[in-house]
C-alpha positions in Angstrom: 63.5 235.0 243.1 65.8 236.4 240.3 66.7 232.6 238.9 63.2 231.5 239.4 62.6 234.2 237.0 65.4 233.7 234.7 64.2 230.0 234.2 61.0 231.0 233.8 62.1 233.3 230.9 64.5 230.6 229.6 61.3 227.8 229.5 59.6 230.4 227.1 62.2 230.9 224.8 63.1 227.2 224.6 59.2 226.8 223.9 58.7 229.1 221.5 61.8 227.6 219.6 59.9 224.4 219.9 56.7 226.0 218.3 58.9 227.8 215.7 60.7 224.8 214.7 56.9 222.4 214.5 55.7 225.1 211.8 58.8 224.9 209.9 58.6 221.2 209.7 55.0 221.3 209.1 54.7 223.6 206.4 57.8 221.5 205.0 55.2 218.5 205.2 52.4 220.2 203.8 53.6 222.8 201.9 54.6 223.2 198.1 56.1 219.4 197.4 58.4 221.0 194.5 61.9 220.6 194.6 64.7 222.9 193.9 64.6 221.4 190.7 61.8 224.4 189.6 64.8 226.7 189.9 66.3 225.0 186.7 63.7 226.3 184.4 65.6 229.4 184.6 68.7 227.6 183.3 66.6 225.8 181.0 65.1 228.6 179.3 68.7 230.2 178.6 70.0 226.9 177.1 67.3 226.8 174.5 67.6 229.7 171.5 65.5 232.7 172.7 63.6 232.6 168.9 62.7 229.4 169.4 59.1 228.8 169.1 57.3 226.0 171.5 53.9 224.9 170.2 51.8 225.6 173.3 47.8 224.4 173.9 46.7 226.7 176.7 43.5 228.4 178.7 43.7 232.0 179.8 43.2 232.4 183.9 40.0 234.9 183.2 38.7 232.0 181.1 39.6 229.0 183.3 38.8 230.5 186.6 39.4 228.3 189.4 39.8 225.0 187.1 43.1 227.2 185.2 45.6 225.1 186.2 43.7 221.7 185.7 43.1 222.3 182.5 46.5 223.3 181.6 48.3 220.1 182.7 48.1 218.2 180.3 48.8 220.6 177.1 52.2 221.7 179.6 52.9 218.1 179.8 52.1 217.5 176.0 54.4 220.6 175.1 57.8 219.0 177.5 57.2 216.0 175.6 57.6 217.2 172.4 60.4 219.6 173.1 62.2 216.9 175.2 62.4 214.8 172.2 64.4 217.4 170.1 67.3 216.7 172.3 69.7 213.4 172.2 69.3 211.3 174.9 72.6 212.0 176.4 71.4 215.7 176.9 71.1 217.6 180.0 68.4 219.5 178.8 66.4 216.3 178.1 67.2 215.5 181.3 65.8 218.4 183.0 62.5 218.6 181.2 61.9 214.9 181.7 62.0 216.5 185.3 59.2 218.6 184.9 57.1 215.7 182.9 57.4 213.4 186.5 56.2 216.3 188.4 53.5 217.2 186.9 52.2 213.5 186.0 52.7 213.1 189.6 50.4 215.6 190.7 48.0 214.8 187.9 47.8 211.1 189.1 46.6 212.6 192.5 43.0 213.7 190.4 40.5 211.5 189.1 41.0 211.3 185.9 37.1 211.3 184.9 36.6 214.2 186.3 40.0 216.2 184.7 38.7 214.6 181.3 35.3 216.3 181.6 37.0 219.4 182.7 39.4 219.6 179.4 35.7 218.7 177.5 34.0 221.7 178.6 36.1 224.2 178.1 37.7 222.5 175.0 36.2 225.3 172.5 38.1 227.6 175.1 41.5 226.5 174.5 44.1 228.5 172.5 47.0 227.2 170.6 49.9 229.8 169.8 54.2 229.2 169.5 55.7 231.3 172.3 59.0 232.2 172.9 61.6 230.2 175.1 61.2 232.6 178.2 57.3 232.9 178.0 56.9 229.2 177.5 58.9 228.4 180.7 57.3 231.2 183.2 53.9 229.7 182.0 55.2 225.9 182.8 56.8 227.7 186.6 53.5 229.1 187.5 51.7 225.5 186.4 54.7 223.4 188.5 54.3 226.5 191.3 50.5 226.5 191.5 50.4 222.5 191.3 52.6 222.7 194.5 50.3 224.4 197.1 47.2 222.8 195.6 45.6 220.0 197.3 42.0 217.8 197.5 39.6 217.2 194.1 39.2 219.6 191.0 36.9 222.7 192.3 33.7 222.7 190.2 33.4 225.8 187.4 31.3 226.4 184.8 32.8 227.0 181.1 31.7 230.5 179.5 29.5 230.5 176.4 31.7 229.4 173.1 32.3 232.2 171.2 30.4 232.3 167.6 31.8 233.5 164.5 29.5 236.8 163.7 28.4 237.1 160.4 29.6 239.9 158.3 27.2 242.7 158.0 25.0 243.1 155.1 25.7 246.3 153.2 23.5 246.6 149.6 26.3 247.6 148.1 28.1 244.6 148.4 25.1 243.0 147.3 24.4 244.4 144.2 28.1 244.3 143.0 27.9 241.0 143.7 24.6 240.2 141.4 26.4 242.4 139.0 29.2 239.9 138.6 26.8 236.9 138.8 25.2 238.2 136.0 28.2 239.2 134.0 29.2 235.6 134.2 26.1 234.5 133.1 26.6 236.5 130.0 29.9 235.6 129.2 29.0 231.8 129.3 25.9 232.3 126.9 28.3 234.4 124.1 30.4 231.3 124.2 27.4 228.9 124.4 25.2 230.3 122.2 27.3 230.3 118.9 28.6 227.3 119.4 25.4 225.7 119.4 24.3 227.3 116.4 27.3 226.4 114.8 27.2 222.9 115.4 23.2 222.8 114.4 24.1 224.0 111.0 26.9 221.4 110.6 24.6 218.8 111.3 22.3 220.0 109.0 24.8 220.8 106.1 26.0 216.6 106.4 22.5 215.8 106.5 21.5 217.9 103.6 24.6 216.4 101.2 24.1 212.6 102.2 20.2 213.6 100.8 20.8 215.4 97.6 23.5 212.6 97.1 21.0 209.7 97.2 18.9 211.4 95.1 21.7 211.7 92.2 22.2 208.4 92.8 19.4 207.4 92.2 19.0 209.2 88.8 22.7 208.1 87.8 21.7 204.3 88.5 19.4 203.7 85.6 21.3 205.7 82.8 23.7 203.3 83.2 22.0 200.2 83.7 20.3 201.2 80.4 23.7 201.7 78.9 24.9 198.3 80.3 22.0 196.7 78.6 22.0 198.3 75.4 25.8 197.6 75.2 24.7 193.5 75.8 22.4 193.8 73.3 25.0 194.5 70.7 27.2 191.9 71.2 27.9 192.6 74.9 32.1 193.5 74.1 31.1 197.0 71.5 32.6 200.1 73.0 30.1 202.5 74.6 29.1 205.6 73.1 31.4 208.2 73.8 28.4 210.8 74.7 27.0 208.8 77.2 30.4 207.9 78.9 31.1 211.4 78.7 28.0 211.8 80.8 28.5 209.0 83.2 32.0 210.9 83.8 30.3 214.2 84.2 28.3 212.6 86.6 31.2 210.9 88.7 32.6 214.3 88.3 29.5 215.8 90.5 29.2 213.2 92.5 32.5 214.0 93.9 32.2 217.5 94.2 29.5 217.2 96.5 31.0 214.7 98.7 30.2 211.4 97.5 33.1 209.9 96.0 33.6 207.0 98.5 30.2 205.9 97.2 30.2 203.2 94.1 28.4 203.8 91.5 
C-alpha cells in the first residue's frame, strides 16, 4: 500500500515537471522574440559621450495611446540610422545599433504597411522632435525594442486628439494705440523728407524752365541788331571795321547772355 502510494506521489511530481517544463518552452515560443542582444543598449549608451545629443522624432504615450509604439518605429529606426553612420564601419558600436535597426524592421515588416502609414498621418501634427541625451535616447529605443517584443496581431485602431492651434495673443488697447502711435510717427517722418524734396525739385524745374525762356527772348532781340550791323557793314564796302559802340554792345550782350546761362548758345 505504502509503494502504491509512493508511485502515485512520484507520477505527480514527474507530471507537474512535465507541465512546468511545456510553459517554459511555450512562453519561449510565444513570448518576447528579443534577444539578449537588448541588454547591449546598456553598454551602448556608456560607449557614446553622455552630452551627446541624438535628434529624436517621437509621440508621447498619453498622446499615442494604444498606437504609441507604432508610431514610434519608424522615427527610432530613422534616429539608429543616423547615429550608426557616425561610426566607421569597422566599429562595434555600428555594429550593435545595426542590431537594433534588424529588429525593429523585423517586427515592422510583420504590419501592413498601409495601415502604419495612415497611422504616422494622423497623428503627424502630434509628433515632437527634441535632441536627448545618450541615456534617455537608449531607454526610449529599450522600451520600443521591449514593447515590440510581447506585441502581436494588426495595429489596434485609435483616434488622434484634436491638433493643437496656436492662440492668438490677447488684444489689450494699449498695445493698440502705441502701435497706431508708431504708424503714424512713420508716416510723418516720411512726409518731412518727402515733402521738401518735392518742393525743391518743382522749383528747379521751374528755375531751368524760366532761364531757357528769358534766354530765347534775348536772343531774339540780339539777332537783329546784328544782322543790321552785318548789313550796314556790306553796304560800306563789306571789309570797314565795325563801329566800336555797337561791338561794344554786341559784347555787352554776349556778356549777359552768359551770365544767365546761355553761353553754349551761338549767336
Amino acid at each position: 500500500m505504502f509503494h502504491m502510494r509512493e508511485v502515485k506521489i512520484g507520477e505527480s511530481i514527474c507530471v507537474l515537471v512535465l507541465l512546468f517544463s511545456g510553459l517554459v518552452t511555450c512562453s519561449g515560443v510565444f513570448g518576447s522574440p528579443l534577444t539578449d542582444d537588448v541588454a547591449t543598449l546598456d553598454t551602448l549608451s556608456e560607449n557614446i559621450p553622455s552630452d551627446y545629443r541624438i535628434p529624436i522624432k517621437f509621440i508621447t504615450k498619453d498622446v499615442g495611446g494604444a498606437c504609441w509604439l507604432h508610431l514610434n518605429l519608424y522615427p527610432v529606426e530613422g534616429s539608429l540610422k543616423k547615429l550608426a553612420i557616425k561610426f566607421g564601419n569597422q566599429s562595434t558600436n555600428k555594429a550593435n545599433i545595426t542590431i537594433f535597426i534588424t529588429m525593429l524592421q523585423d517586427f515592422r515588416f510583420t504590419l501592413n504597411s498601409d495601415d502604419l502609414e495612415d497611422r504616422m498621418q494622423a497623428f503627424k501634427c502630434h509628433y515632437r522632435r527634441e535632441k536627448w541625451p545618450t541615456r534617455r535616447f537608449f531607454t526610449h529605443v529599450k522600451s520600443v525594442l521591449t514593447v515590440a517584443g510581447s506585441t502581436f496581431g494588426d495595429i489596434p485602431p485609435c483616434t488622434p486628439p484634436p491638433c493643437q492651434t496656436l492662440a492668438a495673443p490677447p488684444f489689450t488697447p494699449g498695445q493698440s494705440r502705441q502701435q497706431n502711435g508708431m504708424n503714424s510717427a512713420v508716416h510723418g517722418l516720411l512726409a518731412l523728407l518727402i515733402i521738401p524734396s518735392v518742393a525743391i525739385l518743382v522749383l528747379t524745374i521751374q528755375m531751368a524752365l524760366g532761364r531757357r525762356s528769358h534766354c530765347g527772348a534775348r536772343m531774339r532781340e540780339v539777332e537783329p541788331h546784328e544782322g543790321a550791323e552785318e548789313s550796314r557793314n556790306e553796304l560800306h564796302g563789306g571789309a570797314a571795321q565795325e563801329d566800336p559802340a555797337s561791338s561794344s554792345a554786341s559784347e555787352q550782350d554776349r556778356a549777359w547772355l552768359d551770365s544767365l546761362g546761355c553761353a553754349d548758345t551761338e549767336v
